[in-house]
C-alpha positions in Angstrom: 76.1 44.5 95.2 78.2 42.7 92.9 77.2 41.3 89.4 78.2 38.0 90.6 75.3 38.0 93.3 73.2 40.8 91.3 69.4 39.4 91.5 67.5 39.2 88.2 65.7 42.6 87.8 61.7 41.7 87.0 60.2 44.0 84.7 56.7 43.8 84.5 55.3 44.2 81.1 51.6 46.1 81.4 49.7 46.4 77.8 46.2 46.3 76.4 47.3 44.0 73.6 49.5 41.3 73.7 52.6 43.0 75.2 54.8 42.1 72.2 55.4 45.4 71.2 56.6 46.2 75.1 59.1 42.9 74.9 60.4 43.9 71.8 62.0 47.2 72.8 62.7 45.8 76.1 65.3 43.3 74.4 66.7 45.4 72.2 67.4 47.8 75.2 68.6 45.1 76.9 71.2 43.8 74.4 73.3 47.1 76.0 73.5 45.2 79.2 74.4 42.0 78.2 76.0 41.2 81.8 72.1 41.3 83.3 69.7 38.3 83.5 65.8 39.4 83.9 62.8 38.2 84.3 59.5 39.1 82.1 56.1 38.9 83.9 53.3 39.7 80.9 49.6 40.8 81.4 48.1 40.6 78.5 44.9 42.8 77.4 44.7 45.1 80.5 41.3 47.2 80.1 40.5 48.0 83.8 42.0 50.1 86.5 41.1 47.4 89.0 43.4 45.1 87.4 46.3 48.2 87.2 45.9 48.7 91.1 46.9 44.8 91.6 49.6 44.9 89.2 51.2 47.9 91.0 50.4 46.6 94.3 52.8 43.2 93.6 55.3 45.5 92.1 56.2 47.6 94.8 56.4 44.9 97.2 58.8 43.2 94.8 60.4 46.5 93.5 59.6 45.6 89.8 60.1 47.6 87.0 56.5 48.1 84.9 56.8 48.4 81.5 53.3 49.7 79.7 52.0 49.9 76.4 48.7 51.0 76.8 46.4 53.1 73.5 44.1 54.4 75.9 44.8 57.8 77.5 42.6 57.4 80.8 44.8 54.2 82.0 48.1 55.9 80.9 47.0 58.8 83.6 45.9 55.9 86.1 49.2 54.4 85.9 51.1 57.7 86.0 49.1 58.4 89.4 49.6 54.7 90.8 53.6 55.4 90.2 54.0 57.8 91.9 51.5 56.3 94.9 53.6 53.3 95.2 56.8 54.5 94.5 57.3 51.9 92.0 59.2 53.2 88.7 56.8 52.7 85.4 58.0 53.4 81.9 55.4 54.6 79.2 57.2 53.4 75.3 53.7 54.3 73.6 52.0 57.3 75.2 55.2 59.8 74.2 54.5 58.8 70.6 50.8 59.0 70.4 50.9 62.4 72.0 53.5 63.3 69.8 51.4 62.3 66.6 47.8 63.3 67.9 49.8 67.3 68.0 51.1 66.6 64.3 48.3 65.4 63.2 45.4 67.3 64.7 43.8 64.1 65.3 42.7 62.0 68.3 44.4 58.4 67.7 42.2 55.3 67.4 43.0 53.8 70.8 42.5 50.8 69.4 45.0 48.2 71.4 46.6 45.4 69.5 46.9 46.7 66.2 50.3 45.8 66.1 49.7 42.3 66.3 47.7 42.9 64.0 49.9 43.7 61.5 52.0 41.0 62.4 49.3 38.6 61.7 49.0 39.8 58.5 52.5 40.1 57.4 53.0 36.4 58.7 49.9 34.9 56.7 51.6 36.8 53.6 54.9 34.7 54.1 52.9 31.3 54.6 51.6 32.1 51.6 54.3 32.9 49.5 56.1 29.6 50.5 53.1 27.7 49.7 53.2 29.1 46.8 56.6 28.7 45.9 56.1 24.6 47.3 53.2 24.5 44.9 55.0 25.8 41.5 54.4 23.9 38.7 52.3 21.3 40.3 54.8 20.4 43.2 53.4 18.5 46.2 50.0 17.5 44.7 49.2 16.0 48.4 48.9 19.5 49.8 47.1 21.2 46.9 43.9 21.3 48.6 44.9 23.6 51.1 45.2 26.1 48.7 42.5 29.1 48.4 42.9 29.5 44.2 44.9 27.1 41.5 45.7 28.0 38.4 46.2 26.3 35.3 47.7 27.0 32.0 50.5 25.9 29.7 54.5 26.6 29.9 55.3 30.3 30.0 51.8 31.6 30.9 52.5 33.8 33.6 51.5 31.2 36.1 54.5 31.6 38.8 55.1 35.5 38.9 50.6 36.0 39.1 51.4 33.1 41.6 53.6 34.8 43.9 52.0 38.2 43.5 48.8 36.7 44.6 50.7 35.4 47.5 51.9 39.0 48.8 48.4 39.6 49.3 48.2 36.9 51.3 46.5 33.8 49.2 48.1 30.7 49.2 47.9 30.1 45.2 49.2 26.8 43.7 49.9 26.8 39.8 50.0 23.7 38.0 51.4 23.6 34.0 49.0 21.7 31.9 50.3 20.3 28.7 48.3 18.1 25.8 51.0 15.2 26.5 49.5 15.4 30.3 46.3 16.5 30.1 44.5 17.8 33.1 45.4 16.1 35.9 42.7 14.3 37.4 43.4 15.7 41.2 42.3 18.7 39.6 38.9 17.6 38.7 38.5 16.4 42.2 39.6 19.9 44.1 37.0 22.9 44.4 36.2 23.9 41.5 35.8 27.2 42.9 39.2 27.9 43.3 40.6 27.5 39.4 41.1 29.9 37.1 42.6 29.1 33.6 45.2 31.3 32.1 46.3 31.4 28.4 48.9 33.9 26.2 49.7 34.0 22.7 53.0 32.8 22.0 53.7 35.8 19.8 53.9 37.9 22.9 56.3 35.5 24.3 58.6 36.5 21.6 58.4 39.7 21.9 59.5 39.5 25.6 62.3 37.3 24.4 63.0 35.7 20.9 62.0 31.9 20.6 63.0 29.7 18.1 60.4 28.6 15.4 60.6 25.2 17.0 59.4 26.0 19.8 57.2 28.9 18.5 55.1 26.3 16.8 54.9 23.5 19.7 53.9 26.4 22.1 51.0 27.8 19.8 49.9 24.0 19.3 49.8 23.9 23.1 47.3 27.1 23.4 45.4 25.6 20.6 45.1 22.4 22.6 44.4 24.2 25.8 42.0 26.6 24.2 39.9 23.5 23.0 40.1 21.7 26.1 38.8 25.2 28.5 35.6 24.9 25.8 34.9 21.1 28.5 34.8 23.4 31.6 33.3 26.5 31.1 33.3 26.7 35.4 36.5 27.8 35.1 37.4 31.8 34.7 39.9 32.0 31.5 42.2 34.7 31.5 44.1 35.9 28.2 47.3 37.2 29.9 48.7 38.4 26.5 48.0 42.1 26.6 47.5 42.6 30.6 50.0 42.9 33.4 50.2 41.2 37.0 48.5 43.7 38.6 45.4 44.1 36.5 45.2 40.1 35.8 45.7 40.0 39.9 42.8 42.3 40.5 40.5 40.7 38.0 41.2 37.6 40.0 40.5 39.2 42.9 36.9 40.9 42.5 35.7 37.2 41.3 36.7 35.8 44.6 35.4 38.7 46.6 32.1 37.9 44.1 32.0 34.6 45.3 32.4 35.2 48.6 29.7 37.6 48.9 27.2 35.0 46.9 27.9 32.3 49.2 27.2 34.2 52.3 24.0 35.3 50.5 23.1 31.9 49.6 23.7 31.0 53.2 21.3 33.3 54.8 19.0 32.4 52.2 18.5 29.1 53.4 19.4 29.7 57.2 
């Protein structure tokens, strides 16, 4: 049969997840045969061997290709057995691997299916988050500030962007917003969640010794923290973080444990009163 009247092969993807995993190698195979048109046909979330019969029963009278990503051991073996009852060719891209790791290992895997999307989830939310963050520096698009989960507020040079973004690689959607005594606290501020703000301050003398300032502006920034300092004293609701002496990480888990705290007070006060 020539290319030129060559039907579109079907491969039939088979997976106990969402089958992205399965599509994924299938195009990058298929990018060696770039002359070759075909056609995906995608069940999703397989779990029974009722459901496998059908599958296999469509593709032999079509002459489909299955394609299966499947965690669970007992429907590998049932597809391996309908294969070779219909004739019908089936490719396994997960079961070589798990078997491969369950003899390094000494360990039964999980067989837990989707976990791949999964991680995919997760990786996505972290880069939502980091451009919201990014979006949200230094008090950019107030309109959208209340989709954030956690604000913070300090003066110039406080740390706010770089806590911002590593905040953001775990997958929170932080907005930072500079706050200066010319200013004040913007009053969209005092309208959000209060919940979600945390304060930071530093002592200019640490920001020069990370890089020399003039005595200009070594005096207007300590007048800043003075004024800031005074102003935190009106609302005490907020967490205040001196970021002088500690680094990303720590001031990023500190962070972290109150909003885990919070959390876990909420959902107690909501049973209480359920």
């Amino acid at each position: 049969m020539s290319m030129a009247t060559q039907e579109p092969l079907k491969v039939v993807v088979l997976s106990d997840g969402t089958g992205e995993t399965a599509k994924g190698l299938i195009r990058a195979a298929l990018r060696q045969f770039p002359d070759h048109e075909v056609l995906f046909s995608v069940h999703k979330r397989v779990n029974n061997e009722t459901e496998i019969e059908t599958i296999f029963h469509e593709a032999a009278l079509h002459h489909d290709l299955i394609v299966y990503s499947l965690v669970s051991k007992n429907l590998r073996n049932f597809v391996q057995t309908k294969s070779k009852e219909e004739n019908v060719v089936a490719i396994d891209i997960l079961g070589p691997l798990l078997e491969a790791m369950r003899g390094a290992f000494s360990q039964e895997p999980l067989s837990s299916p989707g976990t791949l999307h999964q991680v995919n989830q997760d990786y996505f939310k972290k880069i939502e988050a980091i451009e919201f963050s990014l979006k949200h520096d230094h008090g950019q698009s107030p309109e959208s500030l209340i989709q954030s989960d956690l604000i913070l507020l300090g003066g110039p040079q406080s740390g706010k962007t770089p806590l911002a973004l590593h905040l953001a690689m775990e997958g929170i959607k932080v907005a930072n917003v500079t706050i200066t005594p010319e200013v004040g606290v913007p009053a969209n501020i005092l309208q959000m969640e209060q919940n979600k703000i945390f304060a930071l301050t530093i002592e200019p003398r640490k920001l020069q010794m990370l890089s020399p300032l003039s005595e200009e502006t070594l005096i207007k920034l300590e007048a800043q923290q003075k004024w800031w300092r005074e102003t935190l004293k009106h609302h005490r609701r907020w967490p205040t973080i001196n970021m002088t002496d500690k680094t990303l990480e720590e001031t990023a888990a500190d962070i972290q444990r109150v909003l885990v705290m919070r959390k876990s007070n909420v959902s107690k006060q909501g049973k209480r009163f359920t």
